[in-house]
MARMARDO-477762 format. One record per residue (C-alpha): residue in one letter; chain; x, y, z. Coordinates in pm, 1 decimal, padded with zeros to 6 digits, always signed. Each point is the difference from the previous one (the first is absolute). Layout:
residues N
[A, A, [X, Y, Z]]
...
END
This chain:
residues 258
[X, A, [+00000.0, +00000.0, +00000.0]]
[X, A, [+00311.8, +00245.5, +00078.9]]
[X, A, [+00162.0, -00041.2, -00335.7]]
[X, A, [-00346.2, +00037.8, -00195.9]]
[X, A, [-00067.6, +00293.4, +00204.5]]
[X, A, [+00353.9, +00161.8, -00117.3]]
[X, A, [-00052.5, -00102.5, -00332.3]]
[X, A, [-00361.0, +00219.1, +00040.6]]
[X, A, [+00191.7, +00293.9, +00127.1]]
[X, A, [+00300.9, +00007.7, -00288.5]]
[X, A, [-00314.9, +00001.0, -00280.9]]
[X, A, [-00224.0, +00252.8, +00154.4]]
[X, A, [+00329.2, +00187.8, +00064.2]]
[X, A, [+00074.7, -00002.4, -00354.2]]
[X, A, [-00352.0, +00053.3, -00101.5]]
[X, A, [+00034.2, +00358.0, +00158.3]]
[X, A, [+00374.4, +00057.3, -00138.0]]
[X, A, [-00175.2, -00085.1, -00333.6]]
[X, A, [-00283.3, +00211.5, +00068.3]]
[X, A, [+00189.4, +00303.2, +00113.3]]
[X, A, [+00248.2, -00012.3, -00233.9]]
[X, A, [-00240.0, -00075.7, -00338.9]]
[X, A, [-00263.9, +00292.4, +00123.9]]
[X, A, [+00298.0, +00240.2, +00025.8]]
[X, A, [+00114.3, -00000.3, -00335.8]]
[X, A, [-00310.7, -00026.8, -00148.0]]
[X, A, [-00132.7, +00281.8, +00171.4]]
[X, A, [+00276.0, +00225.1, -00196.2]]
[X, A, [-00076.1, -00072.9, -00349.7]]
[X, A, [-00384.4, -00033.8, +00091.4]]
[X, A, [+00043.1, +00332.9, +00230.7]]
[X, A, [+00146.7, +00198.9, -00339.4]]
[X, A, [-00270.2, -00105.6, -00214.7]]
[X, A, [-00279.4, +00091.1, +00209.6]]
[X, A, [+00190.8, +00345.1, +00051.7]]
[X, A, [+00019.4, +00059.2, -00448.0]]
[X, A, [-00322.2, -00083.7, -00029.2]]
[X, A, [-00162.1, +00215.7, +00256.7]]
[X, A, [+00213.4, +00249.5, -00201.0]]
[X, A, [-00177.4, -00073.8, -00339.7]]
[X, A, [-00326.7, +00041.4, +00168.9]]
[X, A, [+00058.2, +00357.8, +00126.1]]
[X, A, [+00187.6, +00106.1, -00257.2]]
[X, A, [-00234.0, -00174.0, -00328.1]]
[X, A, [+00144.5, +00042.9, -00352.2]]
[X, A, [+00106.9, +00343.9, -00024.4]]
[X, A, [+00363.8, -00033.1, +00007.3]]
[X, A, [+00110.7, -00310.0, -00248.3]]
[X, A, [+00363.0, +00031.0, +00104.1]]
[X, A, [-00095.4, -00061.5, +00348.8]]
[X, A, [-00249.1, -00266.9, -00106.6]]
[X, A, [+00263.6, -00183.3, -00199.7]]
[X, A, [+00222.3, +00036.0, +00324.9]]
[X, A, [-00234.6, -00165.3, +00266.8]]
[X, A, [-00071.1, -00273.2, -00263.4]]
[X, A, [+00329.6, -00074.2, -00061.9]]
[X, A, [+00075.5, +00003.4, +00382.1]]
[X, A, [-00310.1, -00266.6, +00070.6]]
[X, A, [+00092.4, -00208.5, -00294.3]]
[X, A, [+00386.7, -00046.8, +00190.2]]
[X, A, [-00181.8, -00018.0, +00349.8]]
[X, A, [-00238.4, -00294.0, -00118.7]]
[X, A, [+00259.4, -00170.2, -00206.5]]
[X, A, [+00206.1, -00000.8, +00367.2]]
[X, A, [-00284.2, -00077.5, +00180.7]]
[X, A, [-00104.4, -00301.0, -00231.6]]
[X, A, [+00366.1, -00131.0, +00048.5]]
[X, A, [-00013.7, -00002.6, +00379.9]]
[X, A, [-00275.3, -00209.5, -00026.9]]
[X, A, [+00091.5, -00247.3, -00263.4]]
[X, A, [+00349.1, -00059.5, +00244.3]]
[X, A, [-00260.4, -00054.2, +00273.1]]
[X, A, [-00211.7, -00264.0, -00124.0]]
[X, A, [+00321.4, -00164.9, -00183.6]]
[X, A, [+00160.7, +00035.9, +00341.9]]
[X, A, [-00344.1, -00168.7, +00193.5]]
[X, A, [+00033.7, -00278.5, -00278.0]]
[X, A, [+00345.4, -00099.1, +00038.5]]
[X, A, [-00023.3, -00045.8, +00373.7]]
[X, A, [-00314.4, -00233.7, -00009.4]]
[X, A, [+00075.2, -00376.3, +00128.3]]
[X, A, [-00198.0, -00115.2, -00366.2]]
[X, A, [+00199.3, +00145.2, -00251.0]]
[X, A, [+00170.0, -00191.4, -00292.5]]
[X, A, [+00256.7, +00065.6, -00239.6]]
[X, A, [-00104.5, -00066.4, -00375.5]]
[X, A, [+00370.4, -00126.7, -00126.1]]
[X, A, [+00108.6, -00036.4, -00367.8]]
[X, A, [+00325.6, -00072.8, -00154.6]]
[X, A, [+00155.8, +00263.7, -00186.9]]
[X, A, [+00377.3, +00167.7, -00109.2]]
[X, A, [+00044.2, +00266.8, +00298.8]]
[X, A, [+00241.2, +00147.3, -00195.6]]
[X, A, [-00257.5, +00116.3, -00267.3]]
[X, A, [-00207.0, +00141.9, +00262.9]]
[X, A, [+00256.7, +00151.2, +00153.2]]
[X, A, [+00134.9, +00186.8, -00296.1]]
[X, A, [-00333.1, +00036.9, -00102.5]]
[X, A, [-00107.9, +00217.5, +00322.7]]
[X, A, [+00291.8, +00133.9, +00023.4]]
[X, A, [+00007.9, +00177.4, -00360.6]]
[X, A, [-00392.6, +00148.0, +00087.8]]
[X, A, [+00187.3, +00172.3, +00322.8]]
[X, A, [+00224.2, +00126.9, -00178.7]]
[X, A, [-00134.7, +00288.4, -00203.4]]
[X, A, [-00135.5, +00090.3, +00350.3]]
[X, A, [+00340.5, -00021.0, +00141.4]]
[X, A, [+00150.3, +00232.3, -00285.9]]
[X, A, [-00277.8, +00287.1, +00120.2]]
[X, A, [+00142.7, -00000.3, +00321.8]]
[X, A, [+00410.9, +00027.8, -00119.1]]
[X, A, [+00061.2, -00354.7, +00078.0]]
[X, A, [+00177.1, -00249.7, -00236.4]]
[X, A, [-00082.3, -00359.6, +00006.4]]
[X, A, [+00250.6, -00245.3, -00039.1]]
[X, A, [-00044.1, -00423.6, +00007.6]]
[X, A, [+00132.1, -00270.0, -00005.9]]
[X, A, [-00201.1, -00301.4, -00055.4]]
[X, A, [+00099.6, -00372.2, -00053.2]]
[X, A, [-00026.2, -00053.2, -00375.6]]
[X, A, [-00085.4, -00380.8, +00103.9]]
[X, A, [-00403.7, -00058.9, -00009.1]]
[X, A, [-00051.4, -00110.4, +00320.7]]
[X, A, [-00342.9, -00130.8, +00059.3]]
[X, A, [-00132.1, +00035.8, +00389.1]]
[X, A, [-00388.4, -00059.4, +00165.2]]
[X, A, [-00108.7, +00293.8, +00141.0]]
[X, A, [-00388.0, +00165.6, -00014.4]]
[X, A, [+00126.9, +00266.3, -00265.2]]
[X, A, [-00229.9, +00299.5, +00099.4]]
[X, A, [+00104.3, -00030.2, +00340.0]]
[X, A, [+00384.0, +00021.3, -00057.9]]
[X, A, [-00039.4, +00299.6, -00256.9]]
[X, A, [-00140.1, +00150.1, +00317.1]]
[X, A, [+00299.8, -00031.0, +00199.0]]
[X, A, [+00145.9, +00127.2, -00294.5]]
[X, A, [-00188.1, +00282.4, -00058.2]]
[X, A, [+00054.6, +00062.8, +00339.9]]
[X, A, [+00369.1, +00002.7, +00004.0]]
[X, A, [+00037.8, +00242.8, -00282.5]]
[X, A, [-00274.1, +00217.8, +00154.5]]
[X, A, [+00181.4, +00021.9, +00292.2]]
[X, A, [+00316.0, +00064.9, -00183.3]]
[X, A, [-00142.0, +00273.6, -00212.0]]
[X, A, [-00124.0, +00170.3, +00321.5]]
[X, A, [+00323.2, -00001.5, +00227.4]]
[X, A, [+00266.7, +00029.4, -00295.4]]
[X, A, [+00234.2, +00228.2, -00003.6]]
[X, A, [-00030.2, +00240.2, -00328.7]]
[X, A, [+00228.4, -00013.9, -00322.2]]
[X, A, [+00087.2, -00377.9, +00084.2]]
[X, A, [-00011.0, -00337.3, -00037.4]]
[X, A, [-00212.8, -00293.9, +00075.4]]
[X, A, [+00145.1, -00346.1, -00008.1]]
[X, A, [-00215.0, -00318.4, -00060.2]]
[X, A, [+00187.3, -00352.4, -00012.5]]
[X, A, [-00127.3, -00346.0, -00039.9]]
[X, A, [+00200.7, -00306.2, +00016.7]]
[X, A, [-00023.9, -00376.5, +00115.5]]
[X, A, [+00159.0, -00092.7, +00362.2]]
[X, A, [+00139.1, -00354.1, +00013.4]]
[X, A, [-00295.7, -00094.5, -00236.3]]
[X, A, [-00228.8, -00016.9, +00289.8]]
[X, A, [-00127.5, +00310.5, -00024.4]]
[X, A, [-00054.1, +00340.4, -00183.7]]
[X, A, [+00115.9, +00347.3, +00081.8]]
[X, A, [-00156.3, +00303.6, -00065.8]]
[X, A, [+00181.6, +00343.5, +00106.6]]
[X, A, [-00105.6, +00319.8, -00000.1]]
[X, A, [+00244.8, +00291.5, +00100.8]]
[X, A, [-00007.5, +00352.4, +00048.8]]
[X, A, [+00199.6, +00283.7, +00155.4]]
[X, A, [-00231.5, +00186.8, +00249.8]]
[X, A, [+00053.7, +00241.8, +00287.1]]
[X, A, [+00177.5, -00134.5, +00327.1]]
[X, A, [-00260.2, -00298.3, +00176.5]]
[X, A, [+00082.1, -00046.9, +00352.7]]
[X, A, [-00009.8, -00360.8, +00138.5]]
[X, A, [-00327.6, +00047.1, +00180.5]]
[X, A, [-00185.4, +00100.2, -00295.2]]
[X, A, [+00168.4, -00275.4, -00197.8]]
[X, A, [-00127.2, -00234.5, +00267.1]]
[X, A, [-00357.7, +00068.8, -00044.1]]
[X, A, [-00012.7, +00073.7, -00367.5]]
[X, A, [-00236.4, -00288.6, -00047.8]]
[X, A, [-00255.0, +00048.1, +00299.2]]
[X, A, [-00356.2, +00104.5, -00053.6]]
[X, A, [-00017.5, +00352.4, -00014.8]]
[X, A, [+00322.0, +00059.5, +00030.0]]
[X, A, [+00080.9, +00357.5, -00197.4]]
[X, A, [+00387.6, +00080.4, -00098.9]]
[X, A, [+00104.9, +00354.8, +00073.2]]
[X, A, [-00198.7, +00231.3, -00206.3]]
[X, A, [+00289.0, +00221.3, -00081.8]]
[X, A, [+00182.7, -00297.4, -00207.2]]
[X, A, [-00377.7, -00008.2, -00198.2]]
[X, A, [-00097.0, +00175.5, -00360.4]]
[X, A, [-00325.8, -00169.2, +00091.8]]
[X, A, [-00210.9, +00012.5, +00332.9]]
[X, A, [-00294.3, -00199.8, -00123.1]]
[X, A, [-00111.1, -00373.5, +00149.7]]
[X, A, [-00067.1, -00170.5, +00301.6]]
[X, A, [+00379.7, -00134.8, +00144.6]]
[X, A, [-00136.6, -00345.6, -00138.1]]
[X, A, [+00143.2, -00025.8, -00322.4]]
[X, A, [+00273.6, -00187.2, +00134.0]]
[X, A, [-00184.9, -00203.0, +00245.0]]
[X, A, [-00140.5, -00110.5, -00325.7]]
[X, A, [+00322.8, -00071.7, -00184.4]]
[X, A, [+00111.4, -00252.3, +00315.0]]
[X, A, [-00311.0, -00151.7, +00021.4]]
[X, A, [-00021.3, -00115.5, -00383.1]]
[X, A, [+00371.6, -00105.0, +00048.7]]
[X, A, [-00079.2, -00196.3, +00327.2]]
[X, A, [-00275.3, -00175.2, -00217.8]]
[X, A, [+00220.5, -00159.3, -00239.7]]
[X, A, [+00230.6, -00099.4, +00298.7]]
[X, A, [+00254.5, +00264.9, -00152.4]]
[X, A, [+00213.5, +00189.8, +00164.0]]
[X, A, [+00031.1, +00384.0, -00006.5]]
[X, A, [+00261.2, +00257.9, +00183.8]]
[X, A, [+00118.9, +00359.5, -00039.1]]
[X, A, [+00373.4, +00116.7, +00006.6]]
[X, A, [+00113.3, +00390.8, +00067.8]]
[X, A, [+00345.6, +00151.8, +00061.1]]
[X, A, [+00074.0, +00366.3, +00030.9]]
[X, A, [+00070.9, +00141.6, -00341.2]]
[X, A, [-00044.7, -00347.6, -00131.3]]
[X, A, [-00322.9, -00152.9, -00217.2]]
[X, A, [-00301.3, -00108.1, +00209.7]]
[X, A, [-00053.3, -00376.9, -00135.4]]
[X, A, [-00337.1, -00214.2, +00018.0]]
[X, A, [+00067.7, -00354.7, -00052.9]]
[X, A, [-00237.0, -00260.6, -00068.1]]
[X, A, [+00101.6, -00376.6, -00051.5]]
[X, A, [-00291.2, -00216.6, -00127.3]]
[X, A, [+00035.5, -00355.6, +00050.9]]
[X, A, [-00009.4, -00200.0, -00359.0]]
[X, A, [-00124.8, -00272.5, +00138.3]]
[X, A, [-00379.8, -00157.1, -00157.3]]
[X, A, [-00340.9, +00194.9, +00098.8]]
[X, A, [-00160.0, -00170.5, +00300.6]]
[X, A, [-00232.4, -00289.9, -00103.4]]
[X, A, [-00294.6, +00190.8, +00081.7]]
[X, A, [+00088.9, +00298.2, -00275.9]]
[X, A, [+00000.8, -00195.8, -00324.4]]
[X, A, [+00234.7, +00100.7, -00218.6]]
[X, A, [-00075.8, +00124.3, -00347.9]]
[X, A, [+00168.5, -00054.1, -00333.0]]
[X, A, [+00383.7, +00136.3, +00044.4]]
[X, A, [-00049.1, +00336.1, -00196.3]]
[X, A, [+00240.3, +00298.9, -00044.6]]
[X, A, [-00090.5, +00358.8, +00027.8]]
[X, A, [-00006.2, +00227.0, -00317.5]]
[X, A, [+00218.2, +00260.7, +00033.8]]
[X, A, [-00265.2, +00228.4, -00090.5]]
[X, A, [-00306.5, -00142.9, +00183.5]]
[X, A, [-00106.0, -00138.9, +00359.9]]
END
């Protein structure tokens, strides 16, 4: 009875952190909204400069809103005892250059150069696809956002001891003490705004990368030294799909299509 009655106080204890912390950043883009359109109301038609501005302004605030609650529910999802990887077969290094190259146009906005270097061997691995292009998506999100400007960002995949498949992702960011390296993957968790181009989502987006890699029994760590590249690493085991995922026809990604 003790231990079920702990077990009752840690998830009602992070029911509130989840409640508190989810309502708070809501509340700002949802806060803004309510503010531009009570504007519009008073102020009508008149001036279409101002018109154009307030829409424009709402458009960004929903957009941001809308995010924070699509990391939310993918967030609620992940954590649930039922959920179940849909795995495939296919040539990570295809996907991998294939992501990689759709990042980078972004990258070049933002003075950053992207440089790989990818295995040229097709090497065929089970993972559920849209959930690793997550992590992914993730990583380079997260690189875009703390980067330093006017430099580069390094992405590497290899094979380790042919047990396994490596996936780097490196970039040179402002100073990260030890603490906030520690914690970089909790829920909620929010790196120093001042390293940040980009103040938007919930602190989860990581929580969300480690979860996905947990799931496929992957590993996943982070790297930083002053002056040095911050490096993600992820090693996904090449092992077969559990029994209970089927595996589909071996299949490699088009370089131009996912």
């Amino acid at each position: 009875m003790g231990k079920r009655g702990e077990a009752i106080k840690i998830m009602e204890k992070n029911k509130s952190e989840l409640i508190t912390n989810v309502s708070h950043d809501l509340r700002t883009p949802l806060t803004s909204i309510i503010g531009y359109v009570d504007l519009l109301k008073k102020n009508g038609f008149q001036d279409k400069d101002k018109f154009k501005e307030y829409i424009d302004v709402i458009d960004e605030r929903t957009r941001s809103l809308n995010k924070l609650i699509n990391e939310l529910f993918e967030y609620t999802k992940l954590t649930s005892h039922d959920i179940k990887l849909n795995y495939s077969k296919v040539e990570i290094g295809s996907l991998v250059e294939q992501l990689v190259g759709e990042y980078t146009p972004i990258f070049n906005r933002e003075g950053l150069e992207v440089y790989k270097d990818i295995s040229s061997e097709d090497i065929f691995i089970n993972i559920d696809v849209e959930k690793i292009v997550r992590v992914l998506e993730n990583l380079l999100t997260n690189a875009k956002k703390y980067s330093l400007r006017n430099d580069k960002v390094l992405v590497t995949l290899y094979k380790e001891d042919d047990e396994y498949v490596v996936i780097s992702l490196a970039n040179k960011t402002k100073s990260i003490d030890k603490d906030e390296l520690n914690n970089i993957f909790e829920r909620f968790y929010k790196s120093d705004d001042s390293r940040s181009h980009d103040k938007t989502g919930l602190g989860i987006g990581l929580d969300i990368t480690k979860h996905i890699v947990r799931l496929h029994k992957a590993q996943i760590s982070v790297s930083s030294e002053e002056g040095e590249y911050t490096e993600f690493l992820i090693r996904l085991p090449k092992k077969d799909a559990p029994a209970e995922s089927p595996t589909e026809n071996p299949e490699k990604q088009p370089k131009d299509a996912r």
